[in-house]
C-alpha positions as CSV (number, residue, x, y, z in Angstrom):
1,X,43.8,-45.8,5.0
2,X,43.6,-45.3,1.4
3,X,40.3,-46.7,1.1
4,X,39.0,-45.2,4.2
5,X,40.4,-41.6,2.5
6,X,38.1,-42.3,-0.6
7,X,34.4,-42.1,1.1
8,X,35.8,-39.6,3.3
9,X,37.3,-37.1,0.3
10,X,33.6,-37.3,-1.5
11,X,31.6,-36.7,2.2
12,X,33.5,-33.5,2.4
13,X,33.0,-32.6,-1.4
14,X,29.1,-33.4,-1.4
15,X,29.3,-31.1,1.6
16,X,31.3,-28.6,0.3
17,X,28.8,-28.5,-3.0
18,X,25.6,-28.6,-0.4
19,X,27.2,-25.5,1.2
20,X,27.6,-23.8,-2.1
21,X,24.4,-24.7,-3.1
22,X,23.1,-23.4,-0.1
23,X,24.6,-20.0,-0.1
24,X,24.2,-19.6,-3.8
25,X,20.6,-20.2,-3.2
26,X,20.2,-17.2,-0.6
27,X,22.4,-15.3,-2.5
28,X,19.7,-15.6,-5.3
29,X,16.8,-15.1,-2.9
30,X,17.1,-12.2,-2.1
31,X,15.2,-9.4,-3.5
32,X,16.5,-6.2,-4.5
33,X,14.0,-3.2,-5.5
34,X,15.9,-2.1,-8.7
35,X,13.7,1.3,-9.3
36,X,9.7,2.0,-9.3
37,X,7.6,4.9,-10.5
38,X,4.1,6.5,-9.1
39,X,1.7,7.7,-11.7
40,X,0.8,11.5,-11.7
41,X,-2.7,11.2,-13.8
42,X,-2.8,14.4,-16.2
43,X,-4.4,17.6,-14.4
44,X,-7.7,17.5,-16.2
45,X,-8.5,14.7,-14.1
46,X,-8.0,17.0,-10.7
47,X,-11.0,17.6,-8.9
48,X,-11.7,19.8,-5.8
49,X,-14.2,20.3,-3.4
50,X,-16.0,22.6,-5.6
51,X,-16.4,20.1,-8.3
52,X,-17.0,17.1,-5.7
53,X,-20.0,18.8,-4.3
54,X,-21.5,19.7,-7.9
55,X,-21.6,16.2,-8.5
56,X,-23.0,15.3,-5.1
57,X,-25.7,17.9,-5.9
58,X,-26.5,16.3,-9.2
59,X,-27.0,13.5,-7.3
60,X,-30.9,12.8,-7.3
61,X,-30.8,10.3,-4.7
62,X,-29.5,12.5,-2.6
63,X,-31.3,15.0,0.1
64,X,-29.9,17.8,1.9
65,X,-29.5,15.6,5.1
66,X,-27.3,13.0,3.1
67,X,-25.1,15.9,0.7
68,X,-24.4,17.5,4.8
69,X,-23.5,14.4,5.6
70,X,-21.2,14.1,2.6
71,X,-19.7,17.2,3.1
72,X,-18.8,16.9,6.3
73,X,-16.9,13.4,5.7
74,X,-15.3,15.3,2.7
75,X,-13.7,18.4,5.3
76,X,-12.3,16.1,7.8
77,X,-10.8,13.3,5.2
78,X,-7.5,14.9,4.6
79,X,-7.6,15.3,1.1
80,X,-6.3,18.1,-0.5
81,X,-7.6,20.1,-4.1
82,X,-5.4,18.1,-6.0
83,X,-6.5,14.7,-6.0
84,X,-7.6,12.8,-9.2
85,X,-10.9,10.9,-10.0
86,X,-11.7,8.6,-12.9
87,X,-12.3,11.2,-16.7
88,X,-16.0,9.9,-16.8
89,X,-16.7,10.8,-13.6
90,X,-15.6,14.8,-14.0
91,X,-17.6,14.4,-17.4
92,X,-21.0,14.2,-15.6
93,X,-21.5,10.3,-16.4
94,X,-20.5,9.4,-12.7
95,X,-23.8,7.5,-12.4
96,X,-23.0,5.2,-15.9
97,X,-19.5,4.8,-15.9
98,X,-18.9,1.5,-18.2
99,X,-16.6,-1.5,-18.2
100,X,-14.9,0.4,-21.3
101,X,-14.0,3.9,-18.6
102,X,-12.7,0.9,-16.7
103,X,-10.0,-0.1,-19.0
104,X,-9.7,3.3,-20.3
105,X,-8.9,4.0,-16.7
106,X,-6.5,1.2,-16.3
107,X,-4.7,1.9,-19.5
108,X,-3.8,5.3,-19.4
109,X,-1.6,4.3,-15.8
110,X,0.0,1.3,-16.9
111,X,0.9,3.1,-20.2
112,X,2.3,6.1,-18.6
113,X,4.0,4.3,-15.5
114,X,5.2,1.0,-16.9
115,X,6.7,2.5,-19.6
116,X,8.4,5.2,-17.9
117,X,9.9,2.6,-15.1
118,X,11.3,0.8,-18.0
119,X,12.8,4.2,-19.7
120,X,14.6,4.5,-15.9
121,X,16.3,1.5,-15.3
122,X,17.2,0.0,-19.1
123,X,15.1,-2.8,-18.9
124,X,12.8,-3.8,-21.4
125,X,9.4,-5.8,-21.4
126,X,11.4,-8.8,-22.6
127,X,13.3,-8.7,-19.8
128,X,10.5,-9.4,-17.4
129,X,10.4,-13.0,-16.0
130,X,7.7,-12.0,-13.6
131,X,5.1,-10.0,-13.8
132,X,2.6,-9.5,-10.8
133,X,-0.6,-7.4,-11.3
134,X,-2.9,-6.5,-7.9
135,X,-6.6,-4.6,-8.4
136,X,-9.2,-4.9,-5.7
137,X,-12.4,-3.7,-8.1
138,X,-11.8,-5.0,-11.7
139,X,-11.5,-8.4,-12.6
140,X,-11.5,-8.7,-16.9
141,X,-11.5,-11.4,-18.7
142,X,-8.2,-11.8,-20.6
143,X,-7.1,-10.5,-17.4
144,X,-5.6,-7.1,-16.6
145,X,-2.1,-9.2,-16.7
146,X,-2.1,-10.5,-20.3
147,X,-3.7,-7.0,-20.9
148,X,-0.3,-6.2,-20.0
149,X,1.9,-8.5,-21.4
150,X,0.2,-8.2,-24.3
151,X,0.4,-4.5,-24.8
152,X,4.4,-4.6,-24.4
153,X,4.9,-8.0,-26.0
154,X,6.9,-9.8,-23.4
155,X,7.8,-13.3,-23.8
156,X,5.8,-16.2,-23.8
157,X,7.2,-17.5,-21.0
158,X,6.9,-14.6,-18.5
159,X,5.1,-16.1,-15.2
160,X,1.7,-13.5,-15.2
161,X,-0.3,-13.1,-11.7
162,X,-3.3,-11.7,-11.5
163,X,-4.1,-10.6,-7.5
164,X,-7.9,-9.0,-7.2
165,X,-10.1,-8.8,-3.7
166,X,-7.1,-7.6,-1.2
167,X,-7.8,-4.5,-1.0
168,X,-4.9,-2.0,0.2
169,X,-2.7,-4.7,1.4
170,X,-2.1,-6.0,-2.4
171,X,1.0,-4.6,-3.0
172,X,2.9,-6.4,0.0
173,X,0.9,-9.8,-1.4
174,X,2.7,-9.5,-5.1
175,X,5.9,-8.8,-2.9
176,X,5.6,-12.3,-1.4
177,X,4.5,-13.5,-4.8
178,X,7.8,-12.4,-6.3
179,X,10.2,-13.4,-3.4
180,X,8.5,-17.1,-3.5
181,X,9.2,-17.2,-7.3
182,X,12.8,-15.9,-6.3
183,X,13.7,-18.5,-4.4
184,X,11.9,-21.2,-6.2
185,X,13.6,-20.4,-9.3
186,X,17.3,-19.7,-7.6
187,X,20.4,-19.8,-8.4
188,X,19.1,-18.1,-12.0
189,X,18.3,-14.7,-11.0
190,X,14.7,-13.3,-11.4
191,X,13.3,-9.7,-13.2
192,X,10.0,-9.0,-12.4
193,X,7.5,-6.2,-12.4
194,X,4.4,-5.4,-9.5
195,X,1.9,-3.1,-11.1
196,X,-0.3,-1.8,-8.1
197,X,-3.4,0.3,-9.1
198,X,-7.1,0.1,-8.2
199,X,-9.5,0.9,-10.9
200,X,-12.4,2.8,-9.4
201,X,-14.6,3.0,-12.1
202,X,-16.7,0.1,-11.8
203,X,-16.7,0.9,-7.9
204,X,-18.5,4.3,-7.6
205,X,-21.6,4.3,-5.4
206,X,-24.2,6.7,-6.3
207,X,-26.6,5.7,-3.1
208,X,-27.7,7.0,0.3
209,X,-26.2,3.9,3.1
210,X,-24.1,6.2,5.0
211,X,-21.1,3.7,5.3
212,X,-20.9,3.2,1.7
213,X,-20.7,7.2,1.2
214,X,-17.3,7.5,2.9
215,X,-15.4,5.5,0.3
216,X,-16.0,8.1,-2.6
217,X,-14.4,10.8,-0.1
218,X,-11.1,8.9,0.2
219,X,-10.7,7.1,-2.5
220,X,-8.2,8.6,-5.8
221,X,-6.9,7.9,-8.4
222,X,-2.9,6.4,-8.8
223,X,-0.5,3.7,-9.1
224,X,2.7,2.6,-9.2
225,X,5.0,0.4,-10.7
226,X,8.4,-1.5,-8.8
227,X,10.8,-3.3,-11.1
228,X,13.1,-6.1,-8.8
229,X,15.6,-8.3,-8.8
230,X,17.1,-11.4,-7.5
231,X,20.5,-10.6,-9.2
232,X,23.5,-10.1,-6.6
233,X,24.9,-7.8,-9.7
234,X,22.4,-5.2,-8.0
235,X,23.6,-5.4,-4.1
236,X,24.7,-1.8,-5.0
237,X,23.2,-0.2,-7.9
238,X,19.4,-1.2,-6.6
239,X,17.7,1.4,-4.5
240,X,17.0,-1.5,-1.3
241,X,17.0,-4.4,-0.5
242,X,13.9,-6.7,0.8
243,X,15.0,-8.4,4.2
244,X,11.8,-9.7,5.4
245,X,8.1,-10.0,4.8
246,X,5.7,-10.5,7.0
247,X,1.7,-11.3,6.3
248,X,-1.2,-11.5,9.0
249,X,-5.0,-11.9,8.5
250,X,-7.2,-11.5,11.6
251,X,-10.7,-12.7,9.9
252,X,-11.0,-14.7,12.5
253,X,-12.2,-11.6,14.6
254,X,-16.3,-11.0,13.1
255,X,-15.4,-6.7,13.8
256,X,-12.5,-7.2,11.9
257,X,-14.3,-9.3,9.3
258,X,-17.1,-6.8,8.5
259,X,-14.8,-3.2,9.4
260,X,-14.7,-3.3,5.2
261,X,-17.4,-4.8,3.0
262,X,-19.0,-5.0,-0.4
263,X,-22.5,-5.2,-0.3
264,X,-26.2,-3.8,-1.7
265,X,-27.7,-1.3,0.2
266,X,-31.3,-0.9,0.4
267,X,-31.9,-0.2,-3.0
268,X,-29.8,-2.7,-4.6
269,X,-27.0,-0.4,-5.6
270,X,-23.6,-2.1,-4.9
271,X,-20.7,-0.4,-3.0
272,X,-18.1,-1.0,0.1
273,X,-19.4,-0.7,3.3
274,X,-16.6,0.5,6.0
275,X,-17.5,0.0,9.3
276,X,-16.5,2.5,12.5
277,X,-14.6,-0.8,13.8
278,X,-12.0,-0.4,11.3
279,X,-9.2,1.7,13.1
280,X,-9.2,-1.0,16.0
281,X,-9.0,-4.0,13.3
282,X,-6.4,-2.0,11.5
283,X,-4.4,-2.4,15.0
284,X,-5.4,-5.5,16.0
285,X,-4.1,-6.6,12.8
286,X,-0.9,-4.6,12.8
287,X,-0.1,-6.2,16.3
288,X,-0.6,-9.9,15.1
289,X,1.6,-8.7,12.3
290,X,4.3,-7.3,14.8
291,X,4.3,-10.8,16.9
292,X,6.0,-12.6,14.1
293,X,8.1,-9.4,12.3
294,X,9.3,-8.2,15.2
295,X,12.3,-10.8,15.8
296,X,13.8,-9.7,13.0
297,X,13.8,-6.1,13.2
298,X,15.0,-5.1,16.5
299,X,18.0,-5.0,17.7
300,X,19.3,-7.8,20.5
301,X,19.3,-5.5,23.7
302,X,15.2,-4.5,22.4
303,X,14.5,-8.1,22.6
304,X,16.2,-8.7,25.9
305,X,13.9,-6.2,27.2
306,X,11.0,-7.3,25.9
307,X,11.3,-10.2,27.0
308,X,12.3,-9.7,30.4
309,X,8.9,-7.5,30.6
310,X,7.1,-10.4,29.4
311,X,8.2,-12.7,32.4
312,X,7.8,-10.4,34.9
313,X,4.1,-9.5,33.4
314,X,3.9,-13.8,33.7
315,X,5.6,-13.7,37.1
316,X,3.3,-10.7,38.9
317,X,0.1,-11.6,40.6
318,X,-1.4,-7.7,40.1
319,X,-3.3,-6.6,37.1
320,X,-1.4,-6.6,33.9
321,X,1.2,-3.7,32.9
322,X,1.0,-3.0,29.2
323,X,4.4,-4.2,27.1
324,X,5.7,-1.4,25.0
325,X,7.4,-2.0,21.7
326,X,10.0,0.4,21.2
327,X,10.0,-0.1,17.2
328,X,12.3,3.0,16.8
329,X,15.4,1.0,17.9
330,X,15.1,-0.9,14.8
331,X,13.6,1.0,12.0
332,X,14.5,4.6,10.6
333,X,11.3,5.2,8.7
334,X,8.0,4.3,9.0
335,X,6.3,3.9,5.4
336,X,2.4,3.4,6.5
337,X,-0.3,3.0,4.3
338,X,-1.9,6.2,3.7
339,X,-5.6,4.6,4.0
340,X,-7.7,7.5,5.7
341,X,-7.1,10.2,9.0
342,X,-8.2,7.5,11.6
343,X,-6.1,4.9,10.6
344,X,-2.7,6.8,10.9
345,X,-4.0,8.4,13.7
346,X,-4.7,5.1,16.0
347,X,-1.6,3.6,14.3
348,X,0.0,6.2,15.3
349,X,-1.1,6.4,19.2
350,X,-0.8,2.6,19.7
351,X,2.9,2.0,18.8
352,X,4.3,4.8,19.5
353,X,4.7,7.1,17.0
354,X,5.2,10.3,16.6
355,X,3.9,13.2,14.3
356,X,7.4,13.2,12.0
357,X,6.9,9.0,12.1
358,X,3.4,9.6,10.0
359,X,4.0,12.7,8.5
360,X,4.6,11.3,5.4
361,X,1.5,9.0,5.2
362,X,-0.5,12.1,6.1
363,X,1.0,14.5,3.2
364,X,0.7,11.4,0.9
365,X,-3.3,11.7,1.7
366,X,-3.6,15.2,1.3
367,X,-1.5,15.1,-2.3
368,X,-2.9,12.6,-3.8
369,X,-6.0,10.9,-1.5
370,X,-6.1,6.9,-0.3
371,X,-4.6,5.1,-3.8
372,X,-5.8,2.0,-2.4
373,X,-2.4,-0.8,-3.1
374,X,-0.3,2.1,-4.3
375,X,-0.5,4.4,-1.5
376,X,2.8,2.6,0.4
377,X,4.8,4.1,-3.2
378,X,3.3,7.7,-3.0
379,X,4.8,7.7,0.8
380,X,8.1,6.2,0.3
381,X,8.4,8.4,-2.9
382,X,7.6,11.2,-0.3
383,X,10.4,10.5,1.7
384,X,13.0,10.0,-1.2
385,X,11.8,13.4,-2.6
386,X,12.2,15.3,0.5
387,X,16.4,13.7,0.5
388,X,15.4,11.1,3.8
389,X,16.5,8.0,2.8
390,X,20.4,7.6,3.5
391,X,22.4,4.7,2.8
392,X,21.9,2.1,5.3
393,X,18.8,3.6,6.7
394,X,15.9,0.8,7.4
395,X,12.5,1.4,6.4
396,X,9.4,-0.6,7.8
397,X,6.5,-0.4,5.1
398,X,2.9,-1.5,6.3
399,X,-0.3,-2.0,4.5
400,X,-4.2,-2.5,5.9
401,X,-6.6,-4.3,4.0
402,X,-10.3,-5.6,3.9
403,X,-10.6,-9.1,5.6
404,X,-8.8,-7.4,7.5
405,X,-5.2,-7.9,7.0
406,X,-1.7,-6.3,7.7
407,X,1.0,-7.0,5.7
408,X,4.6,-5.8,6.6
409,X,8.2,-5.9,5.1
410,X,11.5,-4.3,6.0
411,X,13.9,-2.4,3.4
412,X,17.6,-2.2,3.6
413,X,18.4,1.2,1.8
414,X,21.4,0.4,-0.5
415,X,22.4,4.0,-1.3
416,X,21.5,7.3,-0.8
417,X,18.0,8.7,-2.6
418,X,17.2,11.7,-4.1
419,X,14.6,10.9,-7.3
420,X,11.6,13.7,-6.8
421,X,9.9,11.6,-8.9
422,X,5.4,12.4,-9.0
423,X,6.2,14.9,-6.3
424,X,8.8,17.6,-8.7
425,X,6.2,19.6,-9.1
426,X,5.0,20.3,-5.5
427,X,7.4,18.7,-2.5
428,X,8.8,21.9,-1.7
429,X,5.1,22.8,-0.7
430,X,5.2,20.0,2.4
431,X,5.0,19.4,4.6
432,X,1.7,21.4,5.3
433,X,1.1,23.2,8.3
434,X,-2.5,22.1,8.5
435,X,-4.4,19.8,6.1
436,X,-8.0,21.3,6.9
437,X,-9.5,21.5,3.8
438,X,-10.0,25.3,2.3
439,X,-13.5,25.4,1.3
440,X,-15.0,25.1,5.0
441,X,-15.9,29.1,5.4
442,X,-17.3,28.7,2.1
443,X,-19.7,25.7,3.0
444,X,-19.7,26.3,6.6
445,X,-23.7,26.3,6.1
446,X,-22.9,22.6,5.7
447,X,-21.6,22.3,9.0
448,X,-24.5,23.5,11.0
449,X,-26.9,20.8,11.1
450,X,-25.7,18.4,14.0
451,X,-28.4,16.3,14.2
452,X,-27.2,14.4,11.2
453,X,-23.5,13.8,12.2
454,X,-21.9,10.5,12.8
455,X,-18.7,11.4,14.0
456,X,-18.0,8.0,14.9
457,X,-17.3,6.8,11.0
458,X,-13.8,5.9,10.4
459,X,-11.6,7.9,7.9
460,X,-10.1,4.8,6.3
């Protein structure tokens, strides 16, 4: 018995350390959003319709067909007077903007926002074990990560990632970068730091193609920074917690493929072409996403009900009923990229919404335009400035980008938030009323002439 006792007593220890293993590892896993911080570029980079159409009219390339055009695009976008364009740009040099206004562009964010996320939450560069940077436009070489590291001197040893060509769904892409490196790296607990931005210096198209126009009438100026955590010290003192990530890509689908494109156009100038397919890939792509996120979201009694409308679709010999997703019975708030009117708007009709559910994506694009990656940050900080988020509230945020892709993840509120943060100055303005822009009686001469108008173009 003795030596039957022996083999026995270690089985149940090498258990009993597999177990603790096991639960120290998810313990360590997780991912807990410690504090982050949305750039608010200084106010002599503001530019309003006034000063947009100026610079359309210095435009040579342009004839009074295509600045109609423009202006029409302009009034229905959603965009508001306070939105912010690269300095060059407002300085009359829109049409030889250089690789330096690119990195003068880039620095004056990451100086302003990293450092003021770090002056928040205590930490220090040196702290960072991770740090993830996402751009779409402007890939350097050292790139915009060492640029980084090396401006605040962190450690040799810091893990750098540099994520370009994702377009709007970056920031959700460093996420997963950061919980991989979580749980690779567990039981030690992680620090790392996601620096979204896009750079749209080296992007601005001065031509005439008609779907490569539409980009420079959504497209502003921001960022954001997000400092997180694997440490279980933070279950409480971290604004949320990260319960799940999802990522789909439809570019299978050739419409969803081509909806957003960089190209030449006719005369060899380079820009992004976004095609009038884009709301529909933007929903195709959010329902692939929704396949595999929605286990995990909804409560039980949802699922049971979906699924019993999915056998009786199988079971029925008649034409097919459609399935609705009640999303609402597992999530609070609804943090959708603010990409362009359209977008929210078919998001918004497919699954469900209603006009509170997108509210703040659509005051996020009048205040501060479509900030590419960084956009998801402007709404949530919306939402914490106007007192929403309550301790154990749920929050679904989802991103669209060129390829075309959906990325998803849902947030656990740990405590109840209250930081106005880039929105002090003007929250208690919104929500608006209306968002039409101000300046149409002014320029209604611009709306006259019908014969020009595609009204089918997507507001991305």
């Amino acid at each position: 018995m003795e030596l039957l006792a022996l083999p026995v007593l270690m089985v149940a220890m090498a258990l009993t350390y597999l177990a603790w293993t096991a639960a120290s590892r998810r313990r360590c896993s997780r991912c807990y959003l410690v504090d982050y911080a949305c750039y608010k570029p200084p106010d002599n980079r503001m530019v309003t319709t006034d000063m947009t159409f100026a610079m359309a009219e210095r435009n040579k390339h342009l004839g009074i067909s295509e600045l109609r055009y423009l202006f029409r695009l302009t009034s229905r976008a959603g965009l508001g007077e306070q939105t912010y364009i690269p300095s060059g740009a407002l300085a009359g040099r829109e049409k030889c903007l250089t690789y330096q206004d690119a990195h003068d562009e880039m620095d004056a964010f990451f100086i302003d926002t990293v450092a003021g996320l770090f002056s928040k939450t205590g930490y220090g560069p040196r702290d960072v074990d991770v740090l993830v940077v996402n751009v779409n436009m402007f890939c350097p070489q050292p790139c915009l990560a060492s640029r980084i590291a090396h401006h605040y001197g962190m450690r040799d040893d810091v893990a750098a990632y540099n994520v370009s060509g994702m377009g709007c769904s970056a920031t959700l892409v460093s996420l997963d970068i950061v919980q991989n490196v979580m749980r690779a790296r567990s039981p030690r607990p992680v620090v790392a730091l996601v620096v979204s931005t896009e750079v749209l210096s080296p992007g601005w198209y001065g031509g005439t193609d008609r779907s490569m126009m539409l980009g420079l009438c959504l497209f502003r100026c921001g960022g954001a920074a997000a400092l997180l955590t694997s440490d279980p010290a933070f279950r409480r003192g971290a604004k949320m917690k990260l319960r799940r990530l999802v990522r789909a890509t439809v570019a299978a689908n050739d419409d969803a493929y081509s909806a957003i494109f960089q190209r030449e156009d006719a005369d060899k100038i380079t820009g992004y072409s976004i095609n009038k397919t884009l709301p529909k890939a933007a929903v195709r792509a959010f329902a692939a996403n929704l396949k595999r996120l929605v286990p995990y979201i909804l409560p039980v009694r949802e699922l049971v009900r979906l699924a019993t409308d999915l056998i009786r679709q199988k079971m029925s010999r008649r034409r097919r009923f459609k399935i609705d997703v009640n999303l609402k019975t597992g999530v609070d708030h609804f943090c959708l990229h603010s990409g362009g009117v359209a977008v929210i708007d078919a998001v918004k009709k497919n699954f469900g919404l209603n006009e509170a559910d997108v509210e703040p994506s659509r005051m996020t694009l009048h205040r501060w335009g479509n900030t590419s990656a960084s956009s998801v940050w402007y709404v949530l900080a919306y939402m914490e400035a106007k007192e929403r988020l309550k301790r154990g509230d749920r929050v679904l945020m989802v991103t669209f980008g060129s390829g075309f892709k959906c990325n998803s993840c849902m947030w656990d509120v740990n405590r109840d938030l209250a930081d106005k943060g880039a929105w002090a100055d003007c929250i208690d303005e919104y929500p608006l009323q209306s968002t039409a822009n101000p300046c149409l009686d002014k320029y209604s001469w611009m709306m006259n002439d019908n014969a020009d108008d595609d009204s089918t173009l997507p507001l991305l």
